[in-house]
CHARMM-style PDB file with segment names, atoms N, HN, CA, C and O in Angstrom:
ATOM      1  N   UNK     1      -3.735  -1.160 -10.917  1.00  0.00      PROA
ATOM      2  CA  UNK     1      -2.803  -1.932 -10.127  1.00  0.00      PROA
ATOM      3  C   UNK     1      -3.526  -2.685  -9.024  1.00  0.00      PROA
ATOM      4  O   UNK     1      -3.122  -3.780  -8.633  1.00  0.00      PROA
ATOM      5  N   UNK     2      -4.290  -2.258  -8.672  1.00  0.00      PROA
ATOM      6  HN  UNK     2      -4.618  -1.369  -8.989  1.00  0.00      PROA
ATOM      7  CA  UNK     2      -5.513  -2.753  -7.604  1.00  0.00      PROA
ATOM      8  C   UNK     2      -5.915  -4.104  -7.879  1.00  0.00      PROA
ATOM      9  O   UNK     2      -5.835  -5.120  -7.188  1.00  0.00      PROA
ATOM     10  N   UNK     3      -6.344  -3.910  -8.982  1.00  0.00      PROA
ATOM     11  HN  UNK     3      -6.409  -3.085  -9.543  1.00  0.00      PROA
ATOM     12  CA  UNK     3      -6.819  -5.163  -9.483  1.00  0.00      PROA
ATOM     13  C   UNK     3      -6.017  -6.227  -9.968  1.00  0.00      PROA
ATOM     14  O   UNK     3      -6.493  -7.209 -10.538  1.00  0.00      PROA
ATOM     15  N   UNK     4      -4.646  -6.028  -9.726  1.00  0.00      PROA
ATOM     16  HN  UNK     4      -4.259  -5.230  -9.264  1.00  0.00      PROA
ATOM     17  CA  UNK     4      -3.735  -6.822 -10.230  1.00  0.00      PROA
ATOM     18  C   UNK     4      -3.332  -7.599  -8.904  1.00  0.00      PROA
ATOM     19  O   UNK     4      -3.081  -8.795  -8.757  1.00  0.00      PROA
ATOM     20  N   UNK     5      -3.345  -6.509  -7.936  1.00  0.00      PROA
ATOM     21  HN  UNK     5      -3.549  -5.537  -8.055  1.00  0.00      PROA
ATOM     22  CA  UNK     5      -2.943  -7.544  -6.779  1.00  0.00      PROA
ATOM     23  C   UNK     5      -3.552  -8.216  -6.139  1.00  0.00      PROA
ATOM     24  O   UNK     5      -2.935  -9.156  -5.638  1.00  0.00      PROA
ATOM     25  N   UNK     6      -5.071  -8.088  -5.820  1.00  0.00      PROA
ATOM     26  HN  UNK     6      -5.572  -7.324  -6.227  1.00  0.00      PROA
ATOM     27  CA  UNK     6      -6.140  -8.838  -5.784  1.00  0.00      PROA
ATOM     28  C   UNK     6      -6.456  -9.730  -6.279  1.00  0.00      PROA
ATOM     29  O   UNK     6      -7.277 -10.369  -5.620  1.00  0.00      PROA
ATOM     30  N   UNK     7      -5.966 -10.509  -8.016  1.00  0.00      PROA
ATOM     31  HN  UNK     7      -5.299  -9.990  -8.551  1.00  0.00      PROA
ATOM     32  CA  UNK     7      -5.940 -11.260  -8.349  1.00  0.00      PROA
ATOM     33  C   UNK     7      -4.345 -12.503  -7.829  1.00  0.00      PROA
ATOM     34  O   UNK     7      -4.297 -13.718  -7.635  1.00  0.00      PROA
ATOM     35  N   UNK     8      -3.200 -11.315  -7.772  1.00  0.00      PROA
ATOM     36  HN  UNK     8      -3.238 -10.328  -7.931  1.00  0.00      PROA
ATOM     37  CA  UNK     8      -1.581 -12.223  -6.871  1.00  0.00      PROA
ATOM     38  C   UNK     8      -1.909 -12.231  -6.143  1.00  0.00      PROA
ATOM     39  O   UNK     8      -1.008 -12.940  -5.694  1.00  0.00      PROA
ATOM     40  N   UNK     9      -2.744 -12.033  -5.024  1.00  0.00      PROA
ATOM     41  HN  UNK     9      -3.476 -11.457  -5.388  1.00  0.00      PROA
ATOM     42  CA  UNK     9      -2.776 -12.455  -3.578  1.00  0.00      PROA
ATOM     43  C   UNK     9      -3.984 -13.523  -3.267  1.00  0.00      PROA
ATOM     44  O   UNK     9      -4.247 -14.008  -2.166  1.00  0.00      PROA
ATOM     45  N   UNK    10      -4.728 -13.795  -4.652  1.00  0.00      PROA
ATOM     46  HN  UNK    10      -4.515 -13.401  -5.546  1.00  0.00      PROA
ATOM     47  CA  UNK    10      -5.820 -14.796  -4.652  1.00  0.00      PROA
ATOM     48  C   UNK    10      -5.497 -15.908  -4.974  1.00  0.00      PROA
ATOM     49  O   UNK    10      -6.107 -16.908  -4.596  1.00  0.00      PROA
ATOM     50  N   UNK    11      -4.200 -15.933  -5.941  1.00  0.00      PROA
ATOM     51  HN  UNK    11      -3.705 -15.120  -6.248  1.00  0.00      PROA
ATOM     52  CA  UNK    11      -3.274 -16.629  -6.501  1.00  0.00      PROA
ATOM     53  C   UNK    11      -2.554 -17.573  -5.692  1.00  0.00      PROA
ATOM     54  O   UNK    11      -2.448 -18.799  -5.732  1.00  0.00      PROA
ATOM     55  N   UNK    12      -1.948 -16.403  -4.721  1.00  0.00      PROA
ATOM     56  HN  UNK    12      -2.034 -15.407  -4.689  1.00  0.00      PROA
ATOM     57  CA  UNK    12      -1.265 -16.772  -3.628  1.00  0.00      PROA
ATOM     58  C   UNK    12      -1.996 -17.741  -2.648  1.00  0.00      PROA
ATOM     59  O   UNK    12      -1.360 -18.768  -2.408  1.00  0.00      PROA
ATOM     60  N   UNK    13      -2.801 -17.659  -2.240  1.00  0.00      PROA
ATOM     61  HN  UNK    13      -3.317 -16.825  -2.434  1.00  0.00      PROA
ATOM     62  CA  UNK    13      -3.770 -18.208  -1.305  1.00  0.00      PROA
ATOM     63  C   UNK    13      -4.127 -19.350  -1.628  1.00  0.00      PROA
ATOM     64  O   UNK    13      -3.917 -20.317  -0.896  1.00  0.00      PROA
ATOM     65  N   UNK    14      -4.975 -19.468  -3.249  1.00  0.00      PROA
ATOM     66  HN  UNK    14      -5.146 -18.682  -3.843  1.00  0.00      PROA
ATOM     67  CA  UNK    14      -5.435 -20.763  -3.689  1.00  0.00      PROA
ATOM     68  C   UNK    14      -4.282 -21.778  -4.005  1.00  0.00      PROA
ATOM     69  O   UNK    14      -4.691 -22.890  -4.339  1.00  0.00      PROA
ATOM     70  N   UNK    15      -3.005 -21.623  -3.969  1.00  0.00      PROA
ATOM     71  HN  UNK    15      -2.673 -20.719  -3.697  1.00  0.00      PROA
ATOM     72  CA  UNK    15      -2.252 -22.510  -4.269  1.00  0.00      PROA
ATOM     73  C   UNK    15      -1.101 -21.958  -3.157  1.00  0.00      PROA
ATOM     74  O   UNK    15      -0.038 -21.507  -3.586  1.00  0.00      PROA
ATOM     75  N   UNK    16      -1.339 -22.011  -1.893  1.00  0.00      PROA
ATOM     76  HN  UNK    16      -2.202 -22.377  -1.545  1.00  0.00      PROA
ATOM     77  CA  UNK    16      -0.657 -22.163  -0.519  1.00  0.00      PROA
ATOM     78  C   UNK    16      -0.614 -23.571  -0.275  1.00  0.00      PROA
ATOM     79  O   UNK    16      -1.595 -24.018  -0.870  1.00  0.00      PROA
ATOM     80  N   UNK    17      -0.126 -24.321   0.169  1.00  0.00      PROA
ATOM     81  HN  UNK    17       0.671 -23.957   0.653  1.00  0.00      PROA
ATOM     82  CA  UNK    17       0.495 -25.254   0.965  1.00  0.00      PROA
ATOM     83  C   UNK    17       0.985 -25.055   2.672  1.00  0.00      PROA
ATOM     84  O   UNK    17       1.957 -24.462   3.141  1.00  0.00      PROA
ATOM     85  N   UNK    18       0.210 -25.584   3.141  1.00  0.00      PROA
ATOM     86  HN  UNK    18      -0.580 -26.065   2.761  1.00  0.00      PROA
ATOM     87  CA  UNK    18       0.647 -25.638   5.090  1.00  0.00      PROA
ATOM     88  C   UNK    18       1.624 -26.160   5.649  1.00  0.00      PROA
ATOM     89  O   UNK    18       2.020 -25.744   6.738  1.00  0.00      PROA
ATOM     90  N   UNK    19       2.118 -27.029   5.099  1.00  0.00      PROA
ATOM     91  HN  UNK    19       1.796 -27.367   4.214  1.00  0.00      PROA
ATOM     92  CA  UNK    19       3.241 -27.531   4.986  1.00  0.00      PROA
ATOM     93  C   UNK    19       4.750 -26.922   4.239  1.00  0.00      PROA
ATOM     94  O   UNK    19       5.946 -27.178   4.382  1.00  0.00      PROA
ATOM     95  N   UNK    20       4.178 -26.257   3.631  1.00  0.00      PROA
ATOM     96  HN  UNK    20       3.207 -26.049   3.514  1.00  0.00      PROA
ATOM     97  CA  UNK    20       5.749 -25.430   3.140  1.00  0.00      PROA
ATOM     98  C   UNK    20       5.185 -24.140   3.860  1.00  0.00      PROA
ATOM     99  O   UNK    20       6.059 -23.991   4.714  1.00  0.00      PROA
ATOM    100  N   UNK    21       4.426 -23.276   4.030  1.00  0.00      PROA
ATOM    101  HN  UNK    21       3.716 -23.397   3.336  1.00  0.00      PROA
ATOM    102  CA  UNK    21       4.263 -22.066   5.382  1.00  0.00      PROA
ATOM    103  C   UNK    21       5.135 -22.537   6.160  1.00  0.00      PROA
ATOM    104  O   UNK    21       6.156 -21.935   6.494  1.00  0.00      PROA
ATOM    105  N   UNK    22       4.729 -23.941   6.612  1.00  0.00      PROA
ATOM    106  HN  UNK    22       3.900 -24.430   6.341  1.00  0.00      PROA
ATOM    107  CA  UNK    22       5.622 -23.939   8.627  1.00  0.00      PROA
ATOM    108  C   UNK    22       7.161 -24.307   7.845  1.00  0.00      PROA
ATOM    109  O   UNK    22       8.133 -23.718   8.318  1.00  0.00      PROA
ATOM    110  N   UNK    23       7.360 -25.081   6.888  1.00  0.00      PROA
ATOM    111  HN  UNK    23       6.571 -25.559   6.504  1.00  0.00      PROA
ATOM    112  CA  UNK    23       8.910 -24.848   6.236  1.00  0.00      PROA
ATOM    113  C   UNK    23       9.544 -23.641   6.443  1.00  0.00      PROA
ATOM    114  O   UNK    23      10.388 -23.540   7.334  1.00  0.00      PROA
ATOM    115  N   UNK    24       9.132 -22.351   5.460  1.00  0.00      PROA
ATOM    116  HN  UNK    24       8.447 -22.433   4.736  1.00  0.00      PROA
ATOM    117  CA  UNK    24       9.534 -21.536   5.419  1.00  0.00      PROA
ATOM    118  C   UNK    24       9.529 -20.323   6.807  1.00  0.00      PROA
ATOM    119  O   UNK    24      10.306 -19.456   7.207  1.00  0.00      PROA
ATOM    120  N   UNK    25       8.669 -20.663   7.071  1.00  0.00      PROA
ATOM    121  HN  UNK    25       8.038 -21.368   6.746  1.00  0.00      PROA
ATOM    122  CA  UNK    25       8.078 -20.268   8.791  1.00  0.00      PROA
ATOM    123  C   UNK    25      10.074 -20.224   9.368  1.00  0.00      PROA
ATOM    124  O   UNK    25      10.824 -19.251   9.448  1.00  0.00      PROA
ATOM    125  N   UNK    26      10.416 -22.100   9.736  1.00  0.00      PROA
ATOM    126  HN  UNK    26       9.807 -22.891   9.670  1.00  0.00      PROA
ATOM    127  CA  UNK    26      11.134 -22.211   9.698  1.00  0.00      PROA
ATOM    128  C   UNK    26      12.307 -21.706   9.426  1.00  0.00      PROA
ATOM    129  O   UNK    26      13.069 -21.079  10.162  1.00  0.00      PROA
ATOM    130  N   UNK    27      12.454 -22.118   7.943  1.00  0.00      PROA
ATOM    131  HN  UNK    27      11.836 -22.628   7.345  1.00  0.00      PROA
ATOM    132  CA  UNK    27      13.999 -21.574   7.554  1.00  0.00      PROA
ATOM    133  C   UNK    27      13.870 -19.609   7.837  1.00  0.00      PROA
ATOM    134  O   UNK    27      14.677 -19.096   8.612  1.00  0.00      PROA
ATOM    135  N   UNK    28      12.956 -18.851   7.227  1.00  0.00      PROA
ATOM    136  HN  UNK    28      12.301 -19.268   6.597  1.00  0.00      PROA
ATOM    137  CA  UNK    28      13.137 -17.922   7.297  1.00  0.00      PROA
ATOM    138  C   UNK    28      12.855 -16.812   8.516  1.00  0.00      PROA
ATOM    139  O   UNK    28      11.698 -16.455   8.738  1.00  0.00      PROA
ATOM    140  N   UNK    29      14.006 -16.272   9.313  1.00  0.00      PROA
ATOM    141  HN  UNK    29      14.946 -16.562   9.132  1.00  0.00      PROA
ATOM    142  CA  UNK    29      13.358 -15.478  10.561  1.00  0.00      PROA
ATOM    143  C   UNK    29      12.571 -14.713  10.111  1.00  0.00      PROA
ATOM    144  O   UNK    29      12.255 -14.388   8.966  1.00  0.00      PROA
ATOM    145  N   UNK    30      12.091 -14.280  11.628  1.00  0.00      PROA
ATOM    146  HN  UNK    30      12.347 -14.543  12.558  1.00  0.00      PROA
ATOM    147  CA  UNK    30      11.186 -12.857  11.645  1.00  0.00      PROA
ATOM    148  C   UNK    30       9.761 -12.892  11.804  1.00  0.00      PROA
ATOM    149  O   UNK    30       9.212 -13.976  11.611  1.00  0.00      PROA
ATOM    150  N   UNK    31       9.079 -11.919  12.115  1.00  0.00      PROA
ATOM    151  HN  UNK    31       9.525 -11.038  12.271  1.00  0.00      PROA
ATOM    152  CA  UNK    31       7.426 -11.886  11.329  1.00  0.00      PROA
ATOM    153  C   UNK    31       7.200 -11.711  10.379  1.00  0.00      PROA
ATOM    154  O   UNK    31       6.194 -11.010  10.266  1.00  0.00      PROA
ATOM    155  N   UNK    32       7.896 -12.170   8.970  1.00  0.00      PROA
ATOM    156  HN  UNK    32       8.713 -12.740   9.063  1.00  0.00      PROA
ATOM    157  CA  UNK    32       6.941 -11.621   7.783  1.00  0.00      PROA
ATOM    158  C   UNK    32       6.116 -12.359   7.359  1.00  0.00      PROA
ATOM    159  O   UNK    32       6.351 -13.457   7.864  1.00  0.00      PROA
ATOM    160  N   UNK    33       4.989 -12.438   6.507  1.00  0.00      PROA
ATOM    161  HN  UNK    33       4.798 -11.546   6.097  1.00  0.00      PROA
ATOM    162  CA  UNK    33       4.077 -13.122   5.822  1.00  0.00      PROA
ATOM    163  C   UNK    33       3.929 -14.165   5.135  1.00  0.00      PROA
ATOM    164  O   UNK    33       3.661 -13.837   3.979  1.00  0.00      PROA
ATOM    165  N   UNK    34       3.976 -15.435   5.285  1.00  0.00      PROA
ATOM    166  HN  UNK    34       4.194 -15.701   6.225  1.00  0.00      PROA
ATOM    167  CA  UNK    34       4.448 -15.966   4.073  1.00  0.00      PROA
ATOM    168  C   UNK    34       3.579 -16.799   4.295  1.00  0.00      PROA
ATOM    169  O   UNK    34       3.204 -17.259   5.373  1.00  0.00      PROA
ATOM    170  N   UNK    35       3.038 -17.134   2.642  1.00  0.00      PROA
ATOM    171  HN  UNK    35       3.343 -16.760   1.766  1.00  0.00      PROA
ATOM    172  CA  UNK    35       1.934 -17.733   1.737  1.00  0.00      PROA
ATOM    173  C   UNK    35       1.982 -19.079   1.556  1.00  0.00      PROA
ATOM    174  O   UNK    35       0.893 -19.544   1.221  1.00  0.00      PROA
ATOM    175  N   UNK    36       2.906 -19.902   1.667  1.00  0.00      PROA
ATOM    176  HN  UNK    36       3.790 -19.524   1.940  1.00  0.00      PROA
ATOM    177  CA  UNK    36       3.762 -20.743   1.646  1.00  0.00      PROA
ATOM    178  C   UNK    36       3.848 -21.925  -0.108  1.00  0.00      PROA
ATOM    179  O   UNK    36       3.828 -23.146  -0.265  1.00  0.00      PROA
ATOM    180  N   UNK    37       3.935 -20.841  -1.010  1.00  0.00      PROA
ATOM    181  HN  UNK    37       3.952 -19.850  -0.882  1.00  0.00      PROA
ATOM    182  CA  UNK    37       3.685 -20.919  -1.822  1.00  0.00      PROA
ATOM    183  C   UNK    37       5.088 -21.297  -2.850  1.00  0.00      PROA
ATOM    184  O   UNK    37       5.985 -20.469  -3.008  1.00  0.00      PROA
ATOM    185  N   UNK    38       5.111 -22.630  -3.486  1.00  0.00      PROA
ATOM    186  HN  UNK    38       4.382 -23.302  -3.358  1.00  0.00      PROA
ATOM    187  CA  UNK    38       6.548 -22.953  -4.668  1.00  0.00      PROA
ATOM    188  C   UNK    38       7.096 -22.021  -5.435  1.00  0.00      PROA
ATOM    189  O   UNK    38       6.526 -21.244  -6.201  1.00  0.00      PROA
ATOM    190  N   UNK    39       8.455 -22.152  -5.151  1.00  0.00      PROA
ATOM    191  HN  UNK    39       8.918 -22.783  -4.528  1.00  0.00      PROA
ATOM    192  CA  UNK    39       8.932 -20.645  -6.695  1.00  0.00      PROA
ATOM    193  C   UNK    39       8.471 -21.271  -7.804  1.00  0.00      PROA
ATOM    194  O   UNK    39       8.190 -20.425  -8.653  1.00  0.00      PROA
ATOM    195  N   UNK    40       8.209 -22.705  -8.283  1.00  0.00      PROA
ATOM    196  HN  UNK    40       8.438 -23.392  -7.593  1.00  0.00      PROA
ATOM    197  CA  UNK    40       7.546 -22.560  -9.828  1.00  0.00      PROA
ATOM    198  C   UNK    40       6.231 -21.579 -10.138  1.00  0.00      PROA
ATOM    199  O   UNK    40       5.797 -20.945 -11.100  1.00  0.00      PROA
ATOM    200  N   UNK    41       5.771 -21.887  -8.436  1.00  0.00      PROA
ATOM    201  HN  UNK    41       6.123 -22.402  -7.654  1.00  0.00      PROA
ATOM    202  CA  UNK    41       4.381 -21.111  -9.022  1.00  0.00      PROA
ATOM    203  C   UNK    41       4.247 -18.984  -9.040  1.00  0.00      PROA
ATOM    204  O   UNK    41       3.536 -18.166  -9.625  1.00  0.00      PROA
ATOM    205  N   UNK    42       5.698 -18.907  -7.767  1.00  0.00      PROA
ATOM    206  HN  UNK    42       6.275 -19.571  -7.292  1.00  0.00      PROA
ATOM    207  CA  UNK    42       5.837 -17.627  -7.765  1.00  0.00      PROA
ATOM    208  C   UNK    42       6.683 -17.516  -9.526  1.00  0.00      PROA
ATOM    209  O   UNK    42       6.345 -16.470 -10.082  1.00  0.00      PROA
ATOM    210  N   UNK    43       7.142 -17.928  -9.934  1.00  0.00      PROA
ATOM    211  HN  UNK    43       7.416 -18.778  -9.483  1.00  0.00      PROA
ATOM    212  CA  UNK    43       7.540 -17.889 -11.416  1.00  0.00      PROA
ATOM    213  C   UNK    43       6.758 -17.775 -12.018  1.00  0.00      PROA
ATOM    214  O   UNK    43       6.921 -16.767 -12.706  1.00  0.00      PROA
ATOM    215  N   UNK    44       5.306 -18.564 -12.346  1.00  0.00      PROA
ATOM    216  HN  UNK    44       5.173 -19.382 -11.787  1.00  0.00      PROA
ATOM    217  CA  UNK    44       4.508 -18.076 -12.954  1.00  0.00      PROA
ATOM    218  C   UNK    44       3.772 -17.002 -12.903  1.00  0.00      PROA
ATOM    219  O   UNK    44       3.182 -16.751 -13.954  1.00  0.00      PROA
ATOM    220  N   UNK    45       3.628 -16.373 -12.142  1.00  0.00      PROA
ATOM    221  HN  UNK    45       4.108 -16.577 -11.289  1.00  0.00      PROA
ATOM    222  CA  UNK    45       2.862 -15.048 -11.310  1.00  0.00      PROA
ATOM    223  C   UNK    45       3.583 -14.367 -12.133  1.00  0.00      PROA
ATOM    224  O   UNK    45       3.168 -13.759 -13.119  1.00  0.00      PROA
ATOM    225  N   UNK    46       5.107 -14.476 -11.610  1.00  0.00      PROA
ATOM    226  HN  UNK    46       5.445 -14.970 -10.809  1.00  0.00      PROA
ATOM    227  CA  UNK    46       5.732 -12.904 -12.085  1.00  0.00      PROA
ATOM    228  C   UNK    46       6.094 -12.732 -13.549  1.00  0.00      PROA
ATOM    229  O   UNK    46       6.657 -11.694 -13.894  1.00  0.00      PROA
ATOM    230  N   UNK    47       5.749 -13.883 -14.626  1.00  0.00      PROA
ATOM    231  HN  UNK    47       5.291 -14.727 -14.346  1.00  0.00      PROA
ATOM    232  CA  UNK    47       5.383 -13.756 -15.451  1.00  0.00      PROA
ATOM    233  C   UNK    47       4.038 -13.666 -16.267  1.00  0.00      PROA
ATOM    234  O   UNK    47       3.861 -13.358 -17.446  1.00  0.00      PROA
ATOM    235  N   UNK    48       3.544 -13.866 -15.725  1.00  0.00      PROA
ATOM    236  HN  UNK    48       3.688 -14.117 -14.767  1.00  0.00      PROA
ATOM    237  CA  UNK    48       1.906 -13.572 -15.751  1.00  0.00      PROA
ATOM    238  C   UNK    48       1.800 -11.844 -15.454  1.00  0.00      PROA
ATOM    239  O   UNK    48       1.281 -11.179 -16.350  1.00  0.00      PROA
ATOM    240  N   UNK    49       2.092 -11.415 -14.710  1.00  0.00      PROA
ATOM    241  HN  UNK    49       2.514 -11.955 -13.982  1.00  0.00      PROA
ATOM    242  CA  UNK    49       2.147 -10.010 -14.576  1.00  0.00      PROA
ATOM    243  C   UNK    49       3.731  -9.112 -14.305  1.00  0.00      PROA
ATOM    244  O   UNK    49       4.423  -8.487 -13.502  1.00  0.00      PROA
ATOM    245  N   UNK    50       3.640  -9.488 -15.276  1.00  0.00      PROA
ATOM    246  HN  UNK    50       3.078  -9.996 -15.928  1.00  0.00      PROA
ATOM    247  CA  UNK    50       5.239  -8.766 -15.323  1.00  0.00      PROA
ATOM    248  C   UNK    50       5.205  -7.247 -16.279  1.00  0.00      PROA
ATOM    249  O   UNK    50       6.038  -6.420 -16.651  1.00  0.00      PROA
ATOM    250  N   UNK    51       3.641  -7.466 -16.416  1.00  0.00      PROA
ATOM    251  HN  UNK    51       2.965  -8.138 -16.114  1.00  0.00      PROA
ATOM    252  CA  UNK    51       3.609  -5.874 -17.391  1.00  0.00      PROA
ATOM    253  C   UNK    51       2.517  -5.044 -16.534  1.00  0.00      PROA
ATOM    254  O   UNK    51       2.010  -4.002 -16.951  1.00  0.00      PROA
ATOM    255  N   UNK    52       2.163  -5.737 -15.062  1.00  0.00      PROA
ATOM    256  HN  UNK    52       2.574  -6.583 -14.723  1.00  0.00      PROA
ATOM    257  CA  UNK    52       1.107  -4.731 -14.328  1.00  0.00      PROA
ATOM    258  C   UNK    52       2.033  -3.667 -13.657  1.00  0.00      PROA
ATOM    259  O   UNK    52       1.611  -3.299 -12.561  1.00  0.00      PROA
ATOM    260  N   UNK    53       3.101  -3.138 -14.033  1.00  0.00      PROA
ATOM    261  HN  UNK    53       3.443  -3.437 -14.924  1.00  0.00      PROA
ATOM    262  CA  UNK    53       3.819  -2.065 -13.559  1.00  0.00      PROA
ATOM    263  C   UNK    53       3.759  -2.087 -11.795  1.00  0.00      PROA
ATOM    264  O   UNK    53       3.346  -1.146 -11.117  1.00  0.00      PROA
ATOM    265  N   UNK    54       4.213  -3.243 -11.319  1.00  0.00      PROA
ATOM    266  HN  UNK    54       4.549  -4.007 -11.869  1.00  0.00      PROA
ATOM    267  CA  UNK    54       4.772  -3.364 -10.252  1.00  0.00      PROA
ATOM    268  C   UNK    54       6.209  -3.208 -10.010  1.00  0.00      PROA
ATOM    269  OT1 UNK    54       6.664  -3.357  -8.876  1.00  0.00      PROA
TER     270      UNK     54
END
Protein backbone atom coordinates (compact mmCIF):
# COMPACT_ATOMS: atom_id res chain seq x y z
CA UNK A 1 0.00 0.00 0.00
CA UNK A 2 3.04 2.19 0.57
CA UNK A 3 3.96 2.11 -2.62
CA UNK A 4 0.74 2.88 -3.99
CA UNK A 5 0.48 6.09 -2.34
CA UNK A 6 3.75 7.34 -3.13
CA UNK A 7 3.06 6.89 -6.57
CA UNK A 8 -1.04 9.08 -5.87
CA UNK A 9 0.65 11.65 -4.18
CA UNK A 10 3.41 11.97 -7.04
CA UNK A 11 0.54 11.95 -9.29
CA UNK A 12 -0.99 14.47 -7.38
CA UNK A 13 1.80 16.91 -7.39
CA UNK A 14 2.98 16.49 -11.05
CA UNK A 15 -0.31 17.46 -12.37
CA UNK A 16 -1.28 20.31 -9.60
CA UNK A 17 -2.29 23.51 -10.95
CA UNK A 18 -1.80 26.95 -8.70
CA UNK A 19 -4.44 28.32 -9.92
CA UNK A 20 -7.13 25.84 -9.10
CA UNK A 21 -5.20 25.31 -5.29
CA UNK A 22 -6.09 29.13 -4.59
CA UNK A 23 -9.75 28.19 -6.35
CA UNK A 24 -10.38 25.55 -4.20
CA UNK A 25 -8.37 27.22 -1.32
CA UNK A 26 -11.31 29.45 -1.90
CA UNK A 27 -14.45 27.68 -2.36
CA UNK A 28 -13.52 25.11 0.22
CA UNK A 29 -13.14 26.13 4.16
CA UNK A 30 -10.74 25.10 6.60
CA UNK A 31 -7.05 23.87 6.69
CA UNK A 32 -7.12 20.91 4.66
CA UNK A 33 -4.65 20.04 1.93
CA UNK A 34 -5.39 20.50 -1.32
CA UNK A 35 -3.33 19.55 -4.44
CA UNK A 36 -5.25 21.55 -6.61
CA UNK A 37 -5.73 18.97 -8.89
CA UNK A 38 -9.07 18.33 -11.87
CA UNK A 39 -11.67 15.56 -11.02
CA UNK A 40 -10.86 14.20 -14.60
CA UNK A 41 -7.56 13.59 -13.38
CA UNK A 42 -8.68 12.53 -9.71
CA UNK A 43 -10.95 10.05 -11.94
CA UNK A 44 -8.20 8.66 -13.41
CA UNK A 45 -6.22 7.87 -10.24
CA UNK A 46 -9.10 6.22 -8.69
CA UNK A 47 -9.31 4.12 -11.47
CA UNK A 48 -5.92 3.42 -11.94
CA UNK A 49 -5.86 2.12 -8.41
CA UNK A 50 -8.98 1.08 -7.52
CA UNK A 51 -7.61 -2.50 -6.73
CA UNK A 52 -4.62 -1.10 -4.28
CA UNK A 53 -7.08 -1.89 -1.39
CA UNK A 54 -7.54 1.57 -0.25
Amino acid sequence: MGKYLKEIQRALRTNSSEKNKEFFQKVVPGKQKTYGVKTPMLNELARRYKQGGF
